[in-house]
C-alpha positions in Angstrom: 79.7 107.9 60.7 81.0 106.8 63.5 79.8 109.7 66.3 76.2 110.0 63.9 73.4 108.9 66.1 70.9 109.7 62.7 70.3 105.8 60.5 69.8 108.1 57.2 73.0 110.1 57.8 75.2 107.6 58.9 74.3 105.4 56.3 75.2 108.3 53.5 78.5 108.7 55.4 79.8 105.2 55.4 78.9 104.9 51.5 80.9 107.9 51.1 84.0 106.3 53.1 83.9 103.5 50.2 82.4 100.9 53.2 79.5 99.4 51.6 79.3 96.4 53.8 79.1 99.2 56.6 76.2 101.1 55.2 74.4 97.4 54.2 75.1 96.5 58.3 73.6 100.1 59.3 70.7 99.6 56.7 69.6 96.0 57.4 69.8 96.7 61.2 67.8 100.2 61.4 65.4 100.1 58.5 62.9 97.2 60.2 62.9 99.9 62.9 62.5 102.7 60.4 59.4 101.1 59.0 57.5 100.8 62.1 58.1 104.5 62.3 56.8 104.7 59.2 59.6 106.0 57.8 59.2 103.7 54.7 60.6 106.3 52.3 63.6 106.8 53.6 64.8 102.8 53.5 63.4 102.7 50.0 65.5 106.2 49.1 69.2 104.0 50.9 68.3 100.5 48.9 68.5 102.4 46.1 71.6 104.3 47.2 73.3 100.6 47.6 75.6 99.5 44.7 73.9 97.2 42.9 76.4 93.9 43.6 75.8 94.4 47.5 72.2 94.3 46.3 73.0 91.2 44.9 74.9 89.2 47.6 73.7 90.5 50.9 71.0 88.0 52.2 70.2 90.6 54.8 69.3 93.1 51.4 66.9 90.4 50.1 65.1 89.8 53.5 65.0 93.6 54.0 63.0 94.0 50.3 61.7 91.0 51.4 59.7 92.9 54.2 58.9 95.8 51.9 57.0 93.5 49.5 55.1 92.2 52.6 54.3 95.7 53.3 52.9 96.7 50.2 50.9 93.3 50.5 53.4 92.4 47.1 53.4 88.2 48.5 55.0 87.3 45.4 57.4 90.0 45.6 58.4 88.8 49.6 58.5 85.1 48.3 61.0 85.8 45.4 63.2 87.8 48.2 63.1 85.4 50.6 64.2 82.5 48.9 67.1 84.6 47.3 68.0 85.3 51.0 67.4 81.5 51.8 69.8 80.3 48.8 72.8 83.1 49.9 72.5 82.0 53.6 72.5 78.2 52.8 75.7 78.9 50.9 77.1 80.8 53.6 76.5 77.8 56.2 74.2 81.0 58.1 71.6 78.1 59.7 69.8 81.1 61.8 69.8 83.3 58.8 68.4 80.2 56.3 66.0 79.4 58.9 64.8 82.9 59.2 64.2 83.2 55.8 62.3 79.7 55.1 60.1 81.0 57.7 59.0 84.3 56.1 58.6 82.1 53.1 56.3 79.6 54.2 54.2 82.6 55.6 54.5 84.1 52.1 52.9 81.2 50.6 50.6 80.4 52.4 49.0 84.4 52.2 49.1 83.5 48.7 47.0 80.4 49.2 42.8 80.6 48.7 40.9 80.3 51.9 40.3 77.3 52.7 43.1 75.9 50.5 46.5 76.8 52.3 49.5 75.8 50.6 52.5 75.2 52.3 55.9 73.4 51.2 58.3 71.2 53.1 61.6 72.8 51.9 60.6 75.9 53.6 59.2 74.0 56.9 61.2 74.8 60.3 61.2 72.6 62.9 61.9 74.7 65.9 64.2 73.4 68.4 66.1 74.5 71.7 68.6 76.1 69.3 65.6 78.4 67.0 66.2 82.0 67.1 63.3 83.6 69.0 62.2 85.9 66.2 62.3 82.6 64.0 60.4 81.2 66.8 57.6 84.4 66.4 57.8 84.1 63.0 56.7 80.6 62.8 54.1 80.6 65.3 52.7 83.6 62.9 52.9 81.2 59.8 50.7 78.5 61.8 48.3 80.8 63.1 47.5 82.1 59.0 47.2 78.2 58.1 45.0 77.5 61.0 42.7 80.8 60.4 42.6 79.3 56.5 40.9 76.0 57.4 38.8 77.9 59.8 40.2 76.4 63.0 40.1 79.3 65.3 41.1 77.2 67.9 44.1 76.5 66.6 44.6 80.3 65.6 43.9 81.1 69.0 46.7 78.9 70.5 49.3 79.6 67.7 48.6 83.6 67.9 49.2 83.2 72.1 51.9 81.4 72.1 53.4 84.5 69.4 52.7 86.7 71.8 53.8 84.8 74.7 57.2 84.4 73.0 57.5 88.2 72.3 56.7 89.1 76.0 59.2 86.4 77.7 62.2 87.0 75.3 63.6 91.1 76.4 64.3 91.9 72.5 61.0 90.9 71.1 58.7 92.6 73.8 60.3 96.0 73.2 60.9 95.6 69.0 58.9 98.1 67.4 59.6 96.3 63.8 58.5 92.8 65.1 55.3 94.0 66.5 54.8 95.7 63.1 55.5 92.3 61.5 52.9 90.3 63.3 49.9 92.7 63.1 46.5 90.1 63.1 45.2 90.0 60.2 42.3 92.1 59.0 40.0 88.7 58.4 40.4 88.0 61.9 37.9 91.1 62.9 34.3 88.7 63.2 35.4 85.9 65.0 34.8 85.9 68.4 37.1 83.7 69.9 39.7 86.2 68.3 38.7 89.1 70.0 40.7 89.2 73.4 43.8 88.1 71.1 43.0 91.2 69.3 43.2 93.3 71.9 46.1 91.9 73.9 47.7 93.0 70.2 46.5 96.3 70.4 47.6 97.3 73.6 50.9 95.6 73.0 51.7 97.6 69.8 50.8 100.9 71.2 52.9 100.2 74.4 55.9 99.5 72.3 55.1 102.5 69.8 54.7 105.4 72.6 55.2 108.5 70.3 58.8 107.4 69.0 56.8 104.9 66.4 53.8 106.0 64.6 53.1 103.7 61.7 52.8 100.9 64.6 50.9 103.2 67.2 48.6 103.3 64.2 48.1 100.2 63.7 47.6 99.3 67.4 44.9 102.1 67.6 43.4 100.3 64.4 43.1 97.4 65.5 41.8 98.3 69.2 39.4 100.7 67.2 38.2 97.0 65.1 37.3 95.3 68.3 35.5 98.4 69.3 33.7 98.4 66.2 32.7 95.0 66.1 31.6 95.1 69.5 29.0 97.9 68.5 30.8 100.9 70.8 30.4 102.7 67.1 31.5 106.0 69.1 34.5 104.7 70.3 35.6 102.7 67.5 35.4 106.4 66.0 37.7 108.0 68.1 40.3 105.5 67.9 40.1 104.9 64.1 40.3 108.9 63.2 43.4 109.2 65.5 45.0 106.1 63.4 43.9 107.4 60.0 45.3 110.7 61.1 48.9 108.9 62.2 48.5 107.5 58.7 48.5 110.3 56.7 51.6 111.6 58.7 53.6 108.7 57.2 52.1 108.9 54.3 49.8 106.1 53.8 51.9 103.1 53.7 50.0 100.2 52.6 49.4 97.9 55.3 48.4 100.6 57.8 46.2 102.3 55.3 44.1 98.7 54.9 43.6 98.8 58.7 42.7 102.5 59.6 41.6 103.9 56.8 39.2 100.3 55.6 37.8 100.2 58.9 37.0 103.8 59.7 35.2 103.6 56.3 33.5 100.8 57.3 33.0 102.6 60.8 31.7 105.8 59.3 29.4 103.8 56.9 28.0 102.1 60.2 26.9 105.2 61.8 25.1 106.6 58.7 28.2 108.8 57.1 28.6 107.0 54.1 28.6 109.2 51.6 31.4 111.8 53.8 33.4 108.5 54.4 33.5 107.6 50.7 34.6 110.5 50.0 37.5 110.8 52.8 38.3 107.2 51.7 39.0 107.8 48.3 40.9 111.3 49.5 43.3 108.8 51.2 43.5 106.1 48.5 44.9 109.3 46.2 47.7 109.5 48.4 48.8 105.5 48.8 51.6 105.0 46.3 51.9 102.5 43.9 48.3 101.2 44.4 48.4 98.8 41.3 52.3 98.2 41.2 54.5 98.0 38.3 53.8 94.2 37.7 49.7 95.1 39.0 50.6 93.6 42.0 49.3 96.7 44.1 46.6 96.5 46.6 44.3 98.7 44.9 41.8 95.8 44.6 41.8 94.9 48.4 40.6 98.6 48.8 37.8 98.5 46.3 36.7 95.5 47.5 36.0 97.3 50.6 34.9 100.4 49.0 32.3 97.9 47.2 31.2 96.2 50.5 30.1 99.2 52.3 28.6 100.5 49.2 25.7 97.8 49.9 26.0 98.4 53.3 24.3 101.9 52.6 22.1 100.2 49.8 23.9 102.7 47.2 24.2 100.4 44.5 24.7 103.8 42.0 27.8 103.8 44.1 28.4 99.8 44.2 28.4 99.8 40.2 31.3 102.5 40.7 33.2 100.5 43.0 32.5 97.6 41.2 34.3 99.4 38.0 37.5 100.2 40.0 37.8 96.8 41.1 38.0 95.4 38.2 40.2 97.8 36.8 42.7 97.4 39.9 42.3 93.0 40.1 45.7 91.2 39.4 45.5 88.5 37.3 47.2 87.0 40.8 43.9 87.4 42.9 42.5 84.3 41.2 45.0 82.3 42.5 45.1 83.6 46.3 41.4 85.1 46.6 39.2 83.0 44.9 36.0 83.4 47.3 36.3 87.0 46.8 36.3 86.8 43.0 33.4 84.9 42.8 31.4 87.1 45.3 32.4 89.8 43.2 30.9 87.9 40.4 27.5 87.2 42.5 27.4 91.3 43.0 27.7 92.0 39.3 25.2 89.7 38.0 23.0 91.2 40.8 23.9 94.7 39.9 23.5 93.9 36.5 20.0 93.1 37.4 20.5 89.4 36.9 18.8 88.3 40.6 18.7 84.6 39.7 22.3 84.2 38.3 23.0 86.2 41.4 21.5 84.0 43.9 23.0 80.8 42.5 26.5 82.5 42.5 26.1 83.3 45.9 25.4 80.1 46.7 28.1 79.2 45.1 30.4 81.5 46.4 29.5 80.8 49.9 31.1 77.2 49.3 34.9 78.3 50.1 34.3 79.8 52.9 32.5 76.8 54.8 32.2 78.4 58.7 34.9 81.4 58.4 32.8 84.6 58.8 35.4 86.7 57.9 34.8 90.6 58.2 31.2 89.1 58.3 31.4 87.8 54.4 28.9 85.1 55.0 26.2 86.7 56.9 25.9 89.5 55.0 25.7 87.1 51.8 23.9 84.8 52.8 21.3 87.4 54.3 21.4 89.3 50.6 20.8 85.9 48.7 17.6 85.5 51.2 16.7 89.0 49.7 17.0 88.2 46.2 14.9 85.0 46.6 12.3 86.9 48.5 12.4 89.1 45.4 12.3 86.2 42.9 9.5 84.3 45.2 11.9 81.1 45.8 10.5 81.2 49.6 11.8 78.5 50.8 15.3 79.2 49.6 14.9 82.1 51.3 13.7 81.2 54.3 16.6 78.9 54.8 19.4 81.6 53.9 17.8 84.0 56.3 18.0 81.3 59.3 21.6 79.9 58.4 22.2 83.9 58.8 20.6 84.4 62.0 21.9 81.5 63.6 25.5 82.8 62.8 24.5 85.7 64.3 23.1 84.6 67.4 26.3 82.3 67.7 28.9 85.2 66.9 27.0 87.8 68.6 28.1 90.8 66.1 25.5 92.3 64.5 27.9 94.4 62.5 28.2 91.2 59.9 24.2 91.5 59.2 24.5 95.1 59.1 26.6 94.9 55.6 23.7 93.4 54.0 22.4 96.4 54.4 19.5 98.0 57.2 16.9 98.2 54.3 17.4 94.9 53.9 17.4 94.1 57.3 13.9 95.7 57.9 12.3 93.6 54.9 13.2 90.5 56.0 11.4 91.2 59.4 8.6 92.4 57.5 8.4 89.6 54.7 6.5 86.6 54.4 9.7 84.3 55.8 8.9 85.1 59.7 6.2 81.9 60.0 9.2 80.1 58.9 11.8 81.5 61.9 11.4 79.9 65.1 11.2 82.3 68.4 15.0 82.7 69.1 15.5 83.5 65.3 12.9 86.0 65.0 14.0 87.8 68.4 17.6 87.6 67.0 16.1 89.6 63.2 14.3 92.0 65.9 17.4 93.1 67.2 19.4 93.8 64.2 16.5 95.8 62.7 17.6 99.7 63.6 15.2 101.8 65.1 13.4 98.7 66.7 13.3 98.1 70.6 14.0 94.5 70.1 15.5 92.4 72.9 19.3 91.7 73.1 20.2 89.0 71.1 19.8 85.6 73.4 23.0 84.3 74.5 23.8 80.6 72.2 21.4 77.7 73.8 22.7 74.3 74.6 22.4 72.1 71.2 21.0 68.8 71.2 20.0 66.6 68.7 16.6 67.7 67.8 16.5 70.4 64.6 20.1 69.4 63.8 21.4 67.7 61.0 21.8 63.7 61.9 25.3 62.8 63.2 27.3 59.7 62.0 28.0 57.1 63.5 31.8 57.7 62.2 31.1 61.7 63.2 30.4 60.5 67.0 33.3 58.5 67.4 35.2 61.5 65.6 33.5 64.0 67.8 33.8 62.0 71.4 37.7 61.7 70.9 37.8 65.7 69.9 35.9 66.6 73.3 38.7 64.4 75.2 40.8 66.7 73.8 42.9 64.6 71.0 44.3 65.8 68.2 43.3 65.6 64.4 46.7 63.2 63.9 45.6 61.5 67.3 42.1 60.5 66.0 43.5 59.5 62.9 45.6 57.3 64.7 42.9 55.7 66.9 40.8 55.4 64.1 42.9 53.9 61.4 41.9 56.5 59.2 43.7 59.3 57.3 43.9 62.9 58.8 42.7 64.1 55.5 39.3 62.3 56.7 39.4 63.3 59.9 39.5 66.7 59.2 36.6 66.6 56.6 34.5 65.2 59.4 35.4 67.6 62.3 34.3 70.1 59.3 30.8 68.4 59.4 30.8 68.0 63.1 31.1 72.2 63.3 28.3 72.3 60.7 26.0 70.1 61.9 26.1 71.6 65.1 26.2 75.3 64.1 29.4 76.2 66.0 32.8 77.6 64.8 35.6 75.3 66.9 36.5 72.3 68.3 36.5 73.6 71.4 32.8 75.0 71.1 31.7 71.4 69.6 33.5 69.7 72.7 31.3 72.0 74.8 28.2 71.1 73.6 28.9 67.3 72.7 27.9 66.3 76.6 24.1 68.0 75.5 23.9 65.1 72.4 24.5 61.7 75.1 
């Protein structure tokens, strides 16, 4: 063991020298490494080669499994291992190792939160301090970034997500650790907001530095996610190249779970885009076949996030044959958990099958409805491309008005975003008879010019860059909003205004959420832009 360069084999030797707490060291210090190789397999292959008391006691066991739940997207599985590892290192007087673990717990509770809703709890809080381990440090800032992206303040998701990668470049360890970059891949929600996008990349380019060719799961993931940002920019061609290389990396390692949601979900999404849709279903579902354990042995698998998908870009192509297929699998793959942690998705999924079903008012009005969670969080373009089908369905149903006013709430997302991809999974089709419908009187020019552009085929302009708001064609701003609003452009903090104001930060929050909507924008830092325009 001692001259075996080799984690697998130096782990089998020390168990058979009868040194468990050895093999546990060599385990719990190579397999995070291991993973981001993609060599997922082989760690599961030594846990179970571990006597089952060392299973037991070893805090640095239960984080470990605690990392494979978060890989196979298990958040109630990495919870219940983290807190085990919390307990053992609190009873060891380990204050690195408990804080460690609270961290990855507060992260796993709050991916288990609705949007909108995140949950967090204060036993698992960590102040950091002088004294906080750096990877505590990353794994924190990670934790605030999900809760930020949650309540849709991408401001805040910007800052927290920098200063995570600003602490990974400045401490030696973190910039070149192949497992930590794993660990803090953006999520897949973040693809459709703009001011995420250079974030994304600096990611990218990060995780396939790190990665060279010794790490391919990561490289994957970085060409993934540099493939997203090409595909939401519209570079369709390049987005290609870099997703087909990942999803290719992916099968090498053999499809583990959260790599497979980035390549192969977004080169389906990709392929779908450039008119491949039925090829792309096809090699999706190919790869889906060879992702173990896609419902888990509790049905806490990820199968459903993939159907989900599967079911988006079937409307995308306007093959709702093929949407009443995906539709089927979903349901059969849903955890009873996902009504707890995705609840906008479930009731989208319940707008599609009433629509499906043939049911277009019920599906209209669950739209509506469904749209409610989500307030101004465009993520993966959700909202557009529902709000843009529920303008269809009352076009169909004759409710013009209705209509008329889900088309422009679209548009002007668009035109603020600038990514035409999130009206594109309502579908082209649909897209071409809304600019052909009765509802263009009721668009205004920058509207109309902005539906031009996203019809295919079309000459249409570019899409106008966003124009200064003011006060006309807007929504009427408190009194209380104003006062709200002119201490956010001075650059004060919710618990600042709440202090100022005498009012709780509970209410200050619901009105910088009315601020955004009144004025059509998706941060604080975009309504502090625009709030010298409204004097």
């Amino acid at each position: 063991a001692d001259t075996e360069r080799d984690a697998t084999r130096r782990f089998d030797f020390l168990l058979h020298a009868a040194d468990p707490a050895a093999a546990t060291h060599t385990l719990t210090q190579e397999a995070p490494a291991l993973i981001a190789a993609g060599m997922i397999d082989a760690v599961q292959d030594m846990l179970r080669k571990l006597p089952a008391d060392w299973l037991a006691q070893s805090p640095e066991v239960a984080m470990l499994r605690g990392v494979m739940a978060w890989e196979a997207m298990d958040l109630q599985g990495m919870q219940d291992q983290m807190k085990h590892a919390a307990r053992v290192y609190a009873a060891r007087g380990d204050s690195a190792g408990h804080d460690l673990a609270r961290a990855y717990v507060a992260l796993a509770i709050n991916g288990m939160s609705p949007i909108g809703s995140p949950r967090t709890d204060p036993a698992y809080a960590v102040v950091v301090d002088a004294h906080t381990a750096p990877r505590t440090r990353v794994i924190v800032a990670l934790h605030q970034a999900w809760h930020a992206f949650d309540l849709a303040d991408f401001d805040a998701t910007h800052r927290h997500y920098t200063e995570l990668l600003d602490r990974m470049q400045d401490d030696p360890d973190s910039a070149h650790d192949p497992a930590l970059w794993y660990q803090v891949t953006p999520g897949m929600a973040y693809f459709g907001v703009r001011a995420l996008e250079p974030l994304l990349g600096r990611y990218a380019d990060g995780a396939v530095r790190v990665a060279g060719e010794d790490y391919p799961a990561l490289r994957a993931i970085g060409l993934s996610v540099r493939g997203g940002v090409a595909l939401w920019r519209g570079a369709l061609a390049e987005a290609r190249a870099q997703l087909d290389e990942a999803a290719s990396l992916a099968a090498w390692v053999g499809h583990p779970h959260t790599l497979s949601v980035y390549a192969h979900i977004a080169r389906l999404i990709c392929r779908t885009a450039q008119g491949e849709f039925e090829a792309a279903r096809t090699a999706f579902q190919d790869a889906m076949a060879q992702v173990s354990d896609m419902t888990g042995a509790d049905g806490r698998g990820p199968g459903w996030y993939f159907h989900w998908y599967e079911l988006r870009c079937c409307l995308m192509a306007e093959r709702h044959d093929r949407a009443r297929e995906a539709l089927e699998s979903l349901r059969r793959s849903t955890p009873a958990s996902v009504t707890q942690t995705h609840t906008g998705v479930l009731r989208i999924v319940a707008a599609y099958q009433a629509w499906l079903a043939g049911d277009l008012a019920g599906a209209q009005a669950q739209m509506r409805d469904a749209l409610l969670p989500y307030g101004h969080n465009d993520a993966v373009g959700t909202v557009t491309a529902l709000r843009l089908q529920r303008a269809g369905l009352c076009l169909q149903l004759g409710d013009l008005a209705t209509a008329a006013q889900a088309l422009r709430e679209a548009l002007d997302g668009v035109r603020l975003r600038g990514y035409a991809l999130s009206a594109r999974f309502a579908g082209d089709g649909l897209l071409r008879r809304l600019a052909a419908s009765p509802l263009l009187p009721s668009l205004d020019a920058t509207q109309r010019t902005t539906l031009a552009s996203l019809v295919p085929g079309t000459a249409a302009p570019a899409m106008p860059a966003p124009r200064p708001v003011t006060m006309e064609g807007i929504e009427p701003i408190s009194p209380r909003e104003r006062e709200v609003l002119a201490l956010l452009a001075a650059g004060d903090s919710n618990k600042l205004i709440a202090r100022r104001l005498d009012l709780s930060p509970h209410t200050v929050k619901r009105h910088v959420a009315n601020i955004l909507g009144k004025l059509g924008v998706e941060s604080r830092g975009q309504a502090a832009a625009r709030y010298p325009s409204l004097n």
